[in-house]
N, C-alpha and C positions, 0 to 999 in steps of 0.2 A: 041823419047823415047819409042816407040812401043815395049811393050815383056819387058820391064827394070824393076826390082825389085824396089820397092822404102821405102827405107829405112826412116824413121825417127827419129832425136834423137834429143839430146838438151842439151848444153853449159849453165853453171851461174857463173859470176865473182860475187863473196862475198866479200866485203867491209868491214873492222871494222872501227872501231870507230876512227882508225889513219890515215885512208885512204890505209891502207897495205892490198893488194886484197888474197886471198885463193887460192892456185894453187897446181896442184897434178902434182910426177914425176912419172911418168905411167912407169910402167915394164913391161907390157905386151907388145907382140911381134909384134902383131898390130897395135898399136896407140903408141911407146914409146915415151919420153922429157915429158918437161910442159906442163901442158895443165889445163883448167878446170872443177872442177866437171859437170857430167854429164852421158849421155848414152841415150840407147831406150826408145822411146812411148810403150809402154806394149796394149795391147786391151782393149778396153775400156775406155780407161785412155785420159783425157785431159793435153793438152801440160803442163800448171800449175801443175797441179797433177805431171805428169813425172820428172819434174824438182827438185820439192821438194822435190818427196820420191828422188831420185836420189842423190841426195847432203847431204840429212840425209844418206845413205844407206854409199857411199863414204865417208862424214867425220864426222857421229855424227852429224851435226849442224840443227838445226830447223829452217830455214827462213819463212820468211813470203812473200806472194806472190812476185814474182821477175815483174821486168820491163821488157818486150822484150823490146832489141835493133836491131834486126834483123836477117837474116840468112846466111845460108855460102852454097853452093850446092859442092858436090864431085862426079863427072861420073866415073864413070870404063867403058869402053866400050865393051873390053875385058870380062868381069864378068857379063856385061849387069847389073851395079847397080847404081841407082842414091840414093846417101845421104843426108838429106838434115837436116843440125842441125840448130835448133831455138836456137838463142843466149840470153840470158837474163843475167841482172844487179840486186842484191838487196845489200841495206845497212845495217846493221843489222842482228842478227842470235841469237839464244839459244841454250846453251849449251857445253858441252865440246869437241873438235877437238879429232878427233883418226885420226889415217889412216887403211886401208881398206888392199882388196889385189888386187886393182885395181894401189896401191903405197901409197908413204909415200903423207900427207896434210899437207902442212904450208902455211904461210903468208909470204909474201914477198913485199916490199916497188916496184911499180910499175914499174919504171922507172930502176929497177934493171932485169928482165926479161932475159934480152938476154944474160945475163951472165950463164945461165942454156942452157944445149940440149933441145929442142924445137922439140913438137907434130908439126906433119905436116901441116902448114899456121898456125902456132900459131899467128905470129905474124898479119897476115889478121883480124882471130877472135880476136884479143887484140885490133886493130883497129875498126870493130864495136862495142864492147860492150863496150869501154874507150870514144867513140866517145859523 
């Protein structure tokens, strides 16, 4: 991984109160399907911190510190980049849902996922952070 850029960002599945998790259908040309709020570590910024503003910024919602459940790594070799999103879980949130222009945010009952076009390994990260 000598010379490789390294990216960091960070994945949070939002939980309400009926167990229907928060999921974004991404328009953007790089990362399109479902997928969950998130993005970059900014400088200075702890993973915590990235997360939360991240999820407010994406969909209006205020959570409160999330769970890590783990990570996901993506190499481009070609690009020389390694990505590496921290996944995290919270239950609970403040506030009212918008969507962004990152895509439209709603709630969706878990088990219904794969009925949507699907972000790249979504189904990998739905496996760690449902885990």
């Amino acid at each position: 991984m000598e010379n490789y850029q390294i990216i960091k960002t960070n994945m949070c599945m939002v939980l309400d109160e009926n167990g229907k998790m928060l999921v974004m259908n991404r328009t953007k040309s790089d990362w399109p399907g479902l997928t969950f709020p998130g993005g970059h570590l900014e400088a200075n910024e702890t993973l915590l911190e990235s997360v939360i503003r991240e999820v407010k910024e994406e969909t209006g919602l205020v959570i409160t510190p999330p769970h890590y459940r783990g990570k996901i790594v993506w190499v481009n070799d070609k690009k020389k980049i390694c990505e590496i999103a921290y996944l995290f879980q919270v239950k609970g949130y403040q506030g009212t849902l918008i969507s962004s222009s990152e895509g439209e945010a709603f709630f969706i009952n878990p088990q219904d996922y794969s009925s949507y076009p699907l972000s790249t390994d979504f189904e990998k990260v739905f496996a760690i952070v449902n885990d």
